[in-house]
N, C-alpha and C positions, 0 to 999 in steps of 0.2 A: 543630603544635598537638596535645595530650592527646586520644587517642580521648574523645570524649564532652565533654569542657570547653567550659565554652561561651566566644563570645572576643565583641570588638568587631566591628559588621560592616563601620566601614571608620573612616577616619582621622578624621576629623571628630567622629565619637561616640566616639574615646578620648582629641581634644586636647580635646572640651569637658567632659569627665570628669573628669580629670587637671585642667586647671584649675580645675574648681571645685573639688577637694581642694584646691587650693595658695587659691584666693579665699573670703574667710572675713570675718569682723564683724572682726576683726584689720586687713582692708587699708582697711577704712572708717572704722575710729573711732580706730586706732592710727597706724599710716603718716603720714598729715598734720603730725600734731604732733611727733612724731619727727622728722619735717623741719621743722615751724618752729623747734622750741627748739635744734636742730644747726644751726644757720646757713642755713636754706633750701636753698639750689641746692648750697650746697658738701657738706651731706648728702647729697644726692640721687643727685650725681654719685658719693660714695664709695659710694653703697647700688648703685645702677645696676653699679659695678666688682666688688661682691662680689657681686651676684645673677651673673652672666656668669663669673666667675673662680671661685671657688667653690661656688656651688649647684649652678649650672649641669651640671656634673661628675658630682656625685654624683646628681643628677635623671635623668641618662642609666643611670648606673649602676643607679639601682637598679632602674629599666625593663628595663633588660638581663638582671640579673639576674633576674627575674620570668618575663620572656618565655622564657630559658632553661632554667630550672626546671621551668617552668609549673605553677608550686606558687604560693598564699599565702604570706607574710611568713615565717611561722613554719617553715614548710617545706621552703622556699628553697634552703636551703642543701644539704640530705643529697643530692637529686640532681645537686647540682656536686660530690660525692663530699669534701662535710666537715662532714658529720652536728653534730660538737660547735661549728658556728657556730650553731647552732638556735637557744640562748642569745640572740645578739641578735634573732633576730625574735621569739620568744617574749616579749622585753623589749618589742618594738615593737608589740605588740598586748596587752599591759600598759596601754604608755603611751597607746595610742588609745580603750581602755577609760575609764583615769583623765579625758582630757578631754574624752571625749564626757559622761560624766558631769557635769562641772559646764558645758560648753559649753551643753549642750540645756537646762539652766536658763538662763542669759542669753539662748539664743532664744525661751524660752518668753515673757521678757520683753517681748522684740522685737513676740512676734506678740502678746503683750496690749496694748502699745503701739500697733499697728495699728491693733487694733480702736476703740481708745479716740479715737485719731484721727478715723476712720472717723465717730463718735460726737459727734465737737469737743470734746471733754473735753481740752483744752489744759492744765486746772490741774493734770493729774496729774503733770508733774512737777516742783512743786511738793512733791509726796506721794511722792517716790520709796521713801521711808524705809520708810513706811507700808505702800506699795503691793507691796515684796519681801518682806513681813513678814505679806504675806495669804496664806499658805498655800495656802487652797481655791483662790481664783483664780490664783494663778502655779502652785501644783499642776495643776492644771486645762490650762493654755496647756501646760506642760509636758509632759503627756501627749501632749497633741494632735499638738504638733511630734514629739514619739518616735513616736508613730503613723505618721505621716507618711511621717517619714525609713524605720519598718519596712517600710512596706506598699511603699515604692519600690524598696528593697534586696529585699523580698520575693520582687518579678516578676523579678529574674534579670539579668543582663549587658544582654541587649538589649533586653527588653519592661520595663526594671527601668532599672537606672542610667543605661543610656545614651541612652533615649528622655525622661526626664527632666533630663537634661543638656544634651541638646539644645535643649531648650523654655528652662530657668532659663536656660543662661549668656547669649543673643541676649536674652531679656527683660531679666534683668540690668546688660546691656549698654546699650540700650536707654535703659531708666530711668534709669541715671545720668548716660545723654549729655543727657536730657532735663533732668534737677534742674541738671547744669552750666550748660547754654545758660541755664535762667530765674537760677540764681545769679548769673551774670557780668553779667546787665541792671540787678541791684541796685544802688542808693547806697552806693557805699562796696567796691564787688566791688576795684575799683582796689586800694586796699589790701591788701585781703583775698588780693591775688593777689600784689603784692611783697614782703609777709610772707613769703610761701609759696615766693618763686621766686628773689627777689634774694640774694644769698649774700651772709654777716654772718660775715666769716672769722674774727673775735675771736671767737665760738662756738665754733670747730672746734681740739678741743683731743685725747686718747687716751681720754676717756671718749666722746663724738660720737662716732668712728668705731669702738671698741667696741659702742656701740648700733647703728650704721651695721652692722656686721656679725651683730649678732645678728638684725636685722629681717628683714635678705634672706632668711635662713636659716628663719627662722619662718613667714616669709609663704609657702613653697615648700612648709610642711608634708613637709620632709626630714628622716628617723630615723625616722621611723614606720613605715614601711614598705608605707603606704599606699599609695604608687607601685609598687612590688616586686607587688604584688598586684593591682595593676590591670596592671602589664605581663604578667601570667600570662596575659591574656585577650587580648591583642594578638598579632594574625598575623604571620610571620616575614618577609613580604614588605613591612611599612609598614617607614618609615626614624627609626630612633627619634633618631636626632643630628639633624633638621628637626622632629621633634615636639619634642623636648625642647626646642629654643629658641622653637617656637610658644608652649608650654606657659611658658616662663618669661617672656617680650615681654606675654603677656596678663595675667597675674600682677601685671607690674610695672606695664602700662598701665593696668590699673582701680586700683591701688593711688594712682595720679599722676591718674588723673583723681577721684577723690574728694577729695584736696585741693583740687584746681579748684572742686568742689563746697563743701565745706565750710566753706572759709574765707572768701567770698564773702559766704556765709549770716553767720555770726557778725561779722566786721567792717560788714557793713550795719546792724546790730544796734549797735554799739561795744561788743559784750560782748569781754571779757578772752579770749582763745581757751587756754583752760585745754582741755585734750583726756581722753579715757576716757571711760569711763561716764558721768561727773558731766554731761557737757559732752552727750552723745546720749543721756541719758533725762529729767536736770535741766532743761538750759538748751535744746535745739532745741523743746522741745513751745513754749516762749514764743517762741521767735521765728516758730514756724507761727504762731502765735497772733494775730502783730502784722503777719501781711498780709490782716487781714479773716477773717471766717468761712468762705465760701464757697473762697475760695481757698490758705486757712491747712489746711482737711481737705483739699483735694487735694492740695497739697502734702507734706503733714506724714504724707496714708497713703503717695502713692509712696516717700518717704524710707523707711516703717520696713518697708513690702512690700520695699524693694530690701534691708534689712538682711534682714528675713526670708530672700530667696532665696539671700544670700551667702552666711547660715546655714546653711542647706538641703544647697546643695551642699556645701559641709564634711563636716556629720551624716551625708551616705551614705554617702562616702568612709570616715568615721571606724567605721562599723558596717560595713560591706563586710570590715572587719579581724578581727573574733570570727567572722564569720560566715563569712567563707572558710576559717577555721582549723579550723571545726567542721565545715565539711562536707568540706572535705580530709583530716584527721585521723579523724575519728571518722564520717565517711560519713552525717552525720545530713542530714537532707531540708533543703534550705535555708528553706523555709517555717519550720517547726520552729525553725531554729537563730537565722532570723531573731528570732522570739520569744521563745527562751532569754536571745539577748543582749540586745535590748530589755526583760527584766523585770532582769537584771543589771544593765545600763545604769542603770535607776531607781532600782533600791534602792541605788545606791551614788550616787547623785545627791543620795540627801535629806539626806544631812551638808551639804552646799552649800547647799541650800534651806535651812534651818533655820538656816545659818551665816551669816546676812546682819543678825541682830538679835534673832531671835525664840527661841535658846534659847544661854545663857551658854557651856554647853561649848562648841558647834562656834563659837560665835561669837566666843572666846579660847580657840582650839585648845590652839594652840603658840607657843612663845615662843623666838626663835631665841637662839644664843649669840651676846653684846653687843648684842640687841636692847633696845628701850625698852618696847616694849610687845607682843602677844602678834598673829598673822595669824588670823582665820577657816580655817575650812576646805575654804573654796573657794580661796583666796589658798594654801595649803599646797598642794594639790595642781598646783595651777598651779605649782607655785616648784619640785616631783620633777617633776612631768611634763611640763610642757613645758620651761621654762629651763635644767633640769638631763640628763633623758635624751634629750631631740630630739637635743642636741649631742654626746652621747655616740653614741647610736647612726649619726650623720653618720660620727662619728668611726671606728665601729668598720666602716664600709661600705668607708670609702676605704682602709685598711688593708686590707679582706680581698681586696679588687677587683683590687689589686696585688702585696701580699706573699704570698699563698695562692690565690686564683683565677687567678691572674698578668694580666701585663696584654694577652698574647696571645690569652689565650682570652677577656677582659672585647671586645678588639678586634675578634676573630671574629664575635664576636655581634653588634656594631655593625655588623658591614660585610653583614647579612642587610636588605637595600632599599636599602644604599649600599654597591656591591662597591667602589668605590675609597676608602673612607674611610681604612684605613691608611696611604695615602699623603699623604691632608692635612694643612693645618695644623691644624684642629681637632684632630684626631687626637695630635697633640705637644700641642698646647697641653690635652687633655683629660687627658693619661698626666702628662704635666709635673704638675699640680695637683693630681691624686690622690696621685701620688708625694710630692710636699714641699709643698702649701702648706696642702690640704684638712688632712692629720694634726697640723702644726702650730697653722694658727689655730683649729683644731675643738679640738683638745686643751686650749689656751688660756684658750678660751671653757670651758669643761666646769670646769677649776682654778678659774677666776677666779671664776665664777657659783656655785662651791661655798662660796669662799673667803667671796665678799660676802652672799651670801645667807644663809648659814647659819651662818660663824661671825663675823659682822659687820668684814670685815677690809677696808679700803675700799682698793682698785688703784689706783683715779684720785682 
C-alpha cells in the first residue's frame, strides 16, 4: 500500500463498496423486464453466462490493476510503466462524470418520490410529466442527493465510503427481501412470477442475447473504472478472484430478486408490465395506492427509499472517480475536490433537467442518422456514455491486461491472498476470456451499438 493512501479496513467494507458500484436504479427498474421480454429463464440463464464468462474477468482485472498501481482510474496506468494508456482512464472518468450527471437527476426523482409517498400523494404519478418539468422542486431533491453522495465521498475511504456501505448495501438488502416476501402473498404474484421465470424460447432470438449481454455488463458498472479505483484502496493480502465473484453473485442476486419483487406487484394489479421509468414513477405510485392508505405509504416509501439507496450507492462510486483523480493528480485536499466535482457534476446535469419537457433545445437535442425523431439530452448522453464508452473502455482493459501488461504480471497480482491461483482453473478460464472472447464480444457490442444507435442501421 502507498505511504499515506488510505485503503479498505478489511473485506467486507470493499465487497460492500464494490457492490454497490455495480447495484444501481438500472438492476431494479431495468433487469426484470429484460427478462420478461427475452423469454424469461432463457434470458436469465444467457445473462447469468455472460455475468461469470465475461464481466466477471475484467471485474478482476481491473481491481488488480488498481490495487497495483495504487493510483485512480486515470492514473493507473503510468506506474505499470505505459504512461500513454492514461487515455483510457482519463476516458473513464469522462464517462462517470457524463452519468453521474444525469443519474443524480433521476435520483433526485426517486427521493422526491419518497417523500411524496411518505405524504400518500399517490396521484403524483399521474403527473409525472408535470412533476420533471417543476424545476424548483426536482432542482431542489437534486441537490439534496449531490449533497449527500458529497458529503459521504467527503469523509474519506473509511469514515466516508465504506462506513456508508456498510449500513446501504445490508439495509438495501433488507428491504427488498422484505417488498418480495409481501409481493409473493399478492393475488396474482403466481403470474407475476411465471412471466418472470418460465422460459418462452420463441423470444430468444440474436437480438435477446445481444441485450442479454449488454445488461450483464452494465449492471457490473465495467469501463469506468470505478472498480480500478476502489482497488487502489484495497490491501495486498485480501483475495481479489473470491471478492470479485462475491461482488458479481450480489449484483446478480439483487438484480433477480427485484424481479421477484416487481412483477408480483404489477400482475396483482393486471397492469401490462411495460418496464422503465414509465412503469416506476407512472404506474407503481397506483398500485401502492390500491392496497389502502395506511399500507399503500408504507409500502410505496420502502419501494422508493430502497430505489433511493441503490442510487446512492452508485452516486459515490461514481464521484469517488473525479475526486480520486484530483487528489492523485493535482494533490488538491479531498474535501475541496470533493466540492469542485460536485458543483461540476450539477452544472452539467441541468441540460438533463431542462431536457425532460421544459425547454425545446435540450428537449430535441439531436437527431440521430435515419432517426424519426430527435433524443433529449439526457437520452444523448446516456447513448456516449453509457452504451457506447462502458463497452469500449471493457474493451480496451482486456487488450491492455494481456497484450501489454501481459498476462503474467495481470496473474502475479492475483495470486497476492491466493498464492496458488496460477495453477487453477479460474485462472485458465480468466486468461482464456480476456484473451479471445472479452476483445471479441466487447468489440461487437461497441460496432453494433454505434451502428444502431447513431446511424440507425438495425443488426437484428
Amino acid at each position: 500500500m502507498a505511504p499515506g493512501r488510505s485503503k479498505f479496513s478489511n473485506k467486507f467494507g470493499f465487497i460492500a463498496a464494490a457492490a454497490g458500484s455495480a447495484v444501481g436504479l438500472g438492476n431494479i427498474w431495468k433487469f426484470p423486464f429484460e427478462v420478461g421480454k427475452g423469454g424469461g429463464s432463457a434470458f436469465l440463464i444467457i445473462y447469468l453466462l455472460f455475468c461469470f464468462v465475461l464481466c466477471y474477468p475484467i471485474l478482476v482485472t481491473e481491481i488488480a490493476i488498481g490495487r497495483r498501481s495504487q493510483k485512480s482510474a486515470a492514473m493507473a496506468f503510468r506506474p505499470l510503466g505505459h504512461p500513454e494508456w492514461s487515455i483510457i482512464g482519463i476516458l473513464g472518468v469522462f464517462c462517470g462524470i457524463l452519468i453521474l450527471s444525469f443519474y443524480n437527476i433521476v435520483a433526485g426523482w426517486v427521493l422526491g418520490y419518497f417523500v411524496e409517498m411518505l405524504l400518500g400523494n399517490f396521484e403524483i404519478g399521474q403527473h409525472f410529466g408535470e412533476y420533471v418539468n417543476d424545476i424548483a422542486e426536482v432542482g431542489g431533491y437534486t441537490i439534496a442527493f449531490l449533497i449527500a453522495t458529497a458529503y459521504i465521498v467527503s469523509q474519506g475511504i473509511t469514515k466516508g465510503i465504506e462506513k456508508a456501505s456498510k449500513i446501504l448495501m445490508p439495509v438495501l438488502i433488507a428491504i427488498i427481501l422484505v417488498l418480495t416476501i409481501y409481493a409473493l402473498t399478492l393475488d396474482g404474484a403466481t403470474e407475476g412470477i411465471v412471466f418472470y421465470l418460465i422460459p418462452d424460447l420463441s423470444k430468444l432470438n440474436l437480438n435477446v442475447i445481444y441485450r442479454a449481454l449488454g445488461q450483464s455488463f452494465f449492471s457490473l458498472s465495467l469501463g469506468l473504472g470505478a472498480l480500478m479505483t476502489y482497488g487502489s484502496y484495497l490491501s495486498r493480502k485480501e483475495n481479489i478472484v473470491s471478492a470479485g465473484a462475491m461482488i458479481t453473485v450480489a449484483d446478480v442476486g439483487i438484480a433477480f430478486l427485484a424481479g421477484l419483487m416487481i412483477f408480483p406487484f404489477v400482475f396483482s394489479q393486471g397492469i401490462e408490465p411495460e418496464g422503465g421509468a414509465g412503469l416506476i414513477f407512472m404506474t407503481m405510485p397506483g398500485i401502492f395506492e390500491s392496497m389502502g392508505p395506511t399500507l399503500g405509504i408504507m409500502i410505496g416509501s420502502l419501494f422508493f427509499l430502497l430505489l433511493a439507496f441503490a442510487a446512492l450507492t452508485s452516486t459515490i462510486s461514481l464521484m469517488e472517480l473525479p475526486v480520486a483523480y484530483l487528489v492523485d493528480k493535482h494533490k488538491v485536499k479531498r474535501k475541496n475536490a470533493v466540492w469542485y466535482a460536485a458543483a461540476l457534476i450539477f452544472l452539467l446535469g441541468i441540460p438533463s433537467m431542462l431536457g425532460n419537457g421544459y425547454s425545446g433545445f435540450f428537449t430535441n437535442f439531436i437527431t440521430y442518422i435515419g432517426a424519426e425523431k430527435p433524443v433529449n439530452f439526457m437520452d444523448f448522453v446516456t447513448d456516449v456514455a453509457s452504451n457506447t464508452l462502458l463497452p469500449f473502455g471493457g474493451l480496451m482493459v482486456s487488450i491492455f491486461a494481456i497484450y501489454v501488461w501481459k498476462r503474467r504480471k495481470l496473474f502475479r497480482e492475483l495470486s497476492h491472498g491466493h498464492s496458488s491461483f496460477p495453477k487453477t482453473f479460474i485462472a485458465k478460464y480468466i486468461g482464456f476470456s480476456l484473451q479471445y472472447i472479452c476483445p471479441l464480444v466487447l468489440g461487437a457490442i461497441f460496432v453494433i451499438t454505434i451502428l444502431e444507435i447513431f446511424f440507425g442501421v438495425k443488426i437484428f
